[in-house]
C-alpha positions as CSV (number, residue, x, y, z in Angstrom):
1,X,110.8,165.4,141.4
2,X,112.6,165.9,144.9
3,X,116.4,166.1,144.7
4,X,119.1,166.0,147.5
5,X,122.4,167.2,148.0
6,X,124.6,166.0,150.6
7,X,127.3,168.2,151.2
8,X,130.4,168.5,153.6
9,X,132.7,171.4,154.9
10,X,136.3,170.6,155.3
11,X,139.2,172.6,155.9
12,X,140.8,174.6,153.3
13,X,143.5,172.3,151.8
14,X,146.4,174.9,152.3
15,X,145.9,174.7,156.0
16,X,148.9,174.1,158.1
17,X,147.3,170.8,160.2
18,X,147.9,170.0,163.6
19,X,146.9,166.4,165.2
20,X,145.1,166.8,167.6
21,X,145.0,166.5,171.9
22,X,143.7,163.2,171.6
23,X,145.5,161.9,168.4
24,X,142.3,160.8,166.5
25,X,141.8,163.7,164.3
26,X,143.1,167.2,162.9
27,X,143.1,170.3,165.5
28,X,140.2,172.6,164.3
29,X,141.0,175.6,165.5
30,X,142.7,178.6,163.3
31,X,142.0,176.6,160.2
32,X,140.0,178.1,157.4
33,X,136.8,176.3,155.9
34,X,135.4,175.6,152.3
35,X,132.6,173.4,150.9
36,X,134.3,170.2,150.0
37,X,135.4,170.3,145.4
38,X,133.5,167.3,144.8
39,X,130.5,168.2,146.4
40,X,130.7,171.5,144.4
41,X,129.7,169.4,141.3
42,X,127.1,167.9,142.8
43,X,125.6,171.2,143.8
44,X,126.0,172.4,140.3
45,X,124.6,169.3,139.1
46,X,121.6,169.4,140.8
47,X,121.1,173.3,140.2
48,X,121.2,172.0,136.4
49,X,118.9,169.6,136.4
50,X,116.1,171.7,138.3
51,X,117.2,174.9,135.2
52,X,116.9,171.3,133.0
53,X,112.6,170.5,134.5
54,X,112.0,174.0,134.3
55,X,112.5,174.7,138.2
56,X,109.9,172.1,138.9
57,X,111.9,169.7,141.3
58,X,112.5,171.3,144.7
59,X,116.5,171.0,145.7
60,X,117.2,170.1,149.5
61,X,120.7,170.6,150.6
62,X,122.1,169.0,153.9
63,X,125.2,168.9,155.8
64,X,126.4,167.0,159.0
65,X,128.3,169.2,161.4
66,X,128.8,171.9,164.0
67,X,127.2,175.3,163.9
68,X,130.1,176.1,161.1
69,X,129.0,174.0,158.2
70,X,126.0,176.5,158.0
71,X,128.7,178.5,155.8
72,X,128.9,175.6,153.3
73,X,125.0,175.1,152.9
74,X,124.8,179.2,152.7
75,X,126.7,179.0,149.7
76,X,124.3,175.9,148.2
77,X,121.5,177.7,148.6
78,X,123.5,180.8,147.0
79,X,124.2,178.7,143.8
80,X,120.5,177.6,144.0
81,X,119.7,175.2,146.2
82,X,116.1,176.0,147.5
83,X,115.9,174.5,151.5
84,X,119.1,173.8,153.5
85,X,119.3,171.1,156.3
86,X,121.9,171.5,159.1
87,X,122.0,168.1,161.2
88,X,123.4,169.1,164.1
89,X,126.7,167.3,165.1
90,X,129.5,168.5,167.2
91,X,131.2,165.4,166.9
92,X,130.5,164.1,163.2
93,X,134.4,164.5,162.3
94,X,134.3,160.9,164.6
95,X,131.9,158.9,162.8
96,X,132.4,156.0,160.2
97,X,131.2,156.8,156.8
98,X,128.6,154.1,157.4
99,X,127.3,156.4,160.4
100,X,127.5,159.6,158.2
101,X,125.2,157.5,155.4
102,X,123.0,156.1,158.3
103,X,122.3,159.3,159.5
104,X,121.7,161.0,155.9
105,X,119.8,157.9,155.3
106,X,117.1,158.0,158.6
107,X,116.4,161.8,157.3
108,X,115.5,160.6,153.6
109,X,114.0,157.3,153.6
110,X,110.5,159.5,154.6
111,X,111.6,162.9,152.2
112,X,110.5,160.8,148.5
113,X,113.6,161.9,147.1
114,X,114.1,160.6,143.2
115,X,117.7,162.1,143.2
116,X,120.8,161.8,145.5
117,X,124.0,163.9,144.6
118,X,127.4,163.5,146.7
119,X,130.8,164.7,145.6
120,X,133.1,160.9,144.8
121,X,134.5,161.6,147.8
122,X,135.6,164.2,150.7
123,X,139.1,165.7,150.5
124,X,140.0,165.1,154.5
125,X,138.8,161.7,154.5
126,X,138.7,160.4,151.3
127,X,137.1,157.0,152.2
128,X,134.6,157.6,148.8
129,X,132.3,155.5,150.7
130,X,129.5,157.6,152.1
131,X,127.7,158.0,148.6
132,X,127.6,154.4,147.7
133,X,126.6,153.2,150.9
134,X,123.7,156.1,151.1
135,X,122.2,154.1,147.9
136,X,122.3,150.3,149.8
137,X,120.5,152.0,153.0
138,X,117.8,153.6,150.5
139,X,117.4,150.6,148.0
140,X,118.8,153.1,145.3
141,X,120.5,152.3,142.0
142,X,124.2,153.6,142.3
143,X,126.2,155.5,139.6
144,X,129.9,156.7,141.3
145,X,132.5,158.8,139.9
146,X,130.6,160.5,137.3
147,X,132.5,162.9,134.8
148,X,128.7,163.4,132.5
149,X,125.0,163.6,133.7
150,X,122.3,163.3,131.2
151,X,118.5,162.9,132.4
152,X,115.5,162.0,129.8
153,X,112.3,160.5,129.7
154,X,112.5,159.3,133.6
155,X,116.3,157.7,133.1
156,X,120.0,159.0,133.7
157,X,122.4,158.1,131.1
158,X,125.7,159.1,132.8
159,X,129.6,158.7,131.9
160,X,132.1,157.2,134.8
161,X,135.7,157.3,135.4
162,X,137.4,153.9,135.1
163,X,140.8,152.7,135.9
164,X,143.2,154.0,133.3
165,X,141.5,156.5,131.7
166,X,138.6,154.4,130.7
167,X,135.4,155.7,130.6
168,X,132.5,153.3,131.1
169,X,128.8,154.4,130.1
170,X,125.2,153.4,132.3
171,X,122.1,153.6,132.1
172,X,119.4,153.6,135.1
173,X,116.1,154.7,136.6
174,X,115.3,156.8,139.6
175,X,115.6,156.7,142.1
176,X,119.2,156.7,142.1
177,X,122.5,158.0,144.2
178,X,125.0,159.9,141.7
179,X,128.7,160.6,143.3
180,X,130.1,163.3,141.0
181,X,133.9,163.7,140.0
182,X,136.2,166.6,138.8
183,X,135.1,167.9,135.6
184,X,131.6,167.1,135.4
185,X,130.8,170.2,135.4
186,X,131.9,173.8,136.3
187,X,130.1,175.0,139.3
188,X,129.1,178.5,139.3
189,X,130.0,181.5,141.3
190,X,126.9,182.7,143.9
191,X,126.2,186.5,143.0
192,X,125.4,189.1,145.4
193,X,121.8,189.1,144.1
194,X,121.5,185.3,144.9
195,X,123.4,185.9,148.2
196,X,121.2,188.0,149.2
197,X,117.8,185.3,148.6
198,X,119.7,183.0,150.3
199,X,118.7,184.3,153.0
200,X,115.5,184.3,152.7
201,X,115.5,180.4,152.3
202,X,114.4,177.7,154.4
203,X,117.1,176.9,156.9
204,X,116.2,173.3,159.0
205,X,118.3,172.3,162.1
206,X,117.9,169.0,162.5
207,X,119.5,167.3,165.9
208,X,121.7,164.2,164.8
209,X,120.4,162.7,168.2
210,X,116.7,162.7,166.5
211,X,118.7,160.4,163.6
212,X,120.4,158.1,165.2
213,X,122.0,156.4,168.5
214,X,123.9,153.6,166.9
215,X,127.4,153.6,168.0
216,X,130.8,153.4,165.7
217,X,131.1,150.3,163.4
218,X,134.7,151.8,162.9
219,X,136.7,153.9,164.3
220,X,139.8,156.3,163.7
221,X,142.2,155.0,166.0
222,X,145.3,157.2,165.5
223,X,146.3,160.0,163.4
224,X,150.1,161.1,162.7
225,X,152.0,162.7,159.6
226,X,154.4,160.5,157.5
227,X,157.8,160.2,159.2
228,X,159.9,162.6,158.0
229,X,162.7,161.0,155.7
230,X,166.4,162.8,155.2
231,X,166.9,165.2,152.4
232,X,168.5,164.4,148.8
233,X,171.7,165.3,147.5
234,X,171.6,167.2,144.1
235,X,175.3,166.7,142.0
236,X,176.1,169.0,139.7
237,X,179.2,169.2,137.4
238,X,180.3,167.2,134.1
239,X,178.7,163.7,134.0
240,X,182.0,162.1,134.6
241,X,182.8,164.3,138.3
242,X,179.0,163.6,139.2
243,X,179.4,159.9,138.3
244,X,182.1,159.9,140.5
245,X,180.5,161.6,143.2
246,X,177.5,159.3,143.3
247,X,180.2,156.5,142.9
248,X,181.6,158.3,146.5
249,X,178.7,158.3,148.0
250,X,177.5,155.0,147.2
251,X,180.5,153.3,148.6
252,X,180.5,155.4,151.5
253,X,176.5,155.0,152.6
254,X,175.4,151.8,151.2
255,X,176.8,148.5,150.4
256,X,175.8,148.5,147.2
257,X,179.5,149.6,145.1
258,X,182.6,148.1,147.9
C-alpha cells in the first residue's frame, strides 16, 4: 500500500492580519506559521494505519508552497511520515482549490497511491473543497469529514459528521480520498529522537511549473475585514430603572417606542 498526505501551512490563527498591497490576500510578513489542525489528523491518520500494516505502506507527504512550508512537512515526517514532497509555489496562496487539487492531482495520478488523507478543510480558506475534488480528478471513491477510520480486509469502514449532530456510517474500497475532521484522532507530539531522523528522510522539490500551466478557474477578487459596527450599551440597576433606560433609549434612537 502507497499512502498520501496532502498537507498545508497556514498562519498561526492568533495572528494580527493585514490585507494586503494588492487587496487579494493576507500580508505575510511578521506572521507566525503552523501546519494547518485538520491536516494534523490526517497525518496522524495515516501514521496509524502504516503502525496498523505493520509499517508495510510507505507514507508520502506533500505541500504546495514557498520555501516555508518545508517547516510543516519537517514536522510530518517528524510524526512519521517517511518521504516529504515540496511543490514549489511562490504564489499558491492565489490559486482556486480546483488548481491546488489539479496540481496535487498531476503528481499522483502516476505515484499508485491506494490512500489520500486531507484535513476537511484549511483554516485561512476554508473552501473544504480541495479534498473532494482531488478524488473526481483521480477516479477515487470520497469519504469527507471523517470523525472514525477503520481499515480491514482491503475496505474502510469510516464514521462522518452530518448536519446536526448526525453521524452517518460508509463503507468503501480503495482507492479512496479521506478528509479528516476534529476529533478523529489525537495527533501526536514529534520527539527529539524522531526530529532528529527526520532529517535524514527523503526531501523532493518538485517545481509547480512541472505540474501545471492551466490558469485560474476562480479567482479571489477582494479581501477586506467586516465593517466595524458601534459598540453596545450594558444597563445595570433594578429591572424597573434599566427598563426605563432601554425605554430612553429606544425612543431616542429608533422609531420603534414614540
Amino acid at each position: 500500500m502507497k499512502i498520501l498526505v496532502c498537507i498545508k501551512q497556514i498562519p498561526d490563527m492568533e495572528s494580527r492580519f493585514k490585507v494586503n498591497a494588492a487587496g487579494d490576500w493576507y500580508e505575510e510578513a511578521d506572521l507566525a506559521y503552523r501546519m494547518n489542525e485538520y491536516d494534523e489528523y490526517g497525518v496522524e491518520q495515516a501514521v496509524q494505519l502504516k503502525e496498523q500494516l505493520e509499517n508495510a505502506p510507505e507514507v508520502t507527504v506533500l505541500s504546495i508552497g514557498p520555501e516555508r512550508v518545508g517547516e510543516a512537512l519537517k514536522k510530518a515526517l517528524a510524526m512519521g511520515c517517511d518521504r516529504a514532497v515540496h511543490v514549489q509555489d511562490a504564489e499558491a496562496f492565489r490559486k482556486s482549490p480546483n488548481q491546488i487539487a489539479a496540481i496535487i492531482a498531476a503528481y499522483a495520478k502516476d505515484q499508485g497511491y491506494d490512500m489520500v488523507f486531507t484535513g476537511m478543510q484549511s483554516q485561512d480558506r476554508g473552501s473544504a473543497q480541495v479534498g473532494v475534488l482531488l478524488a473526481e480528478l483521480l477516479g477515487f471513491a470520497c469519504a469527507t469529514t471523517v470523525v472514525d477510520f477503520a481499515f480491514a480486509d482491503g475496505a474502510v469502514t469510516a464514521k462522518r459528521e452530518l448536519e446536526g449532530g448526525i453521524k452517518g456510517v460508509v463503507k468503501f474500497k480503495l482507492p479512496a480520498v479521506v478528509t479528516c475532521q476534529l476529533g478523529l484522532n489525537a495527533p501526536r507530539y514529534p520527539t527529539l529522537p524522531n526530529i532528529m531522523k527526520a532529517k535524514k528522510k527523503e526531501y523532493v522539490p518538485v517545481p509547480v511549473a512541472s505540474l501545471t500551466s492551466a490558469g485560474a478557474l476562480t479567482v479571489t477578487e477582494k479581501l477586506y475585514p467586516p465593517a466595524k459596527k458601534g459598540s453596545g450599551v450594558v444597563l445595570e440597576g433594578d429591572l424597573g430603572e434599566m427598563a426605563d433606560k432601554l425605554i430612553g433609549i429606544l425612543k431616542q434612537k429608533t422609531a420603534v417606542v414614540r
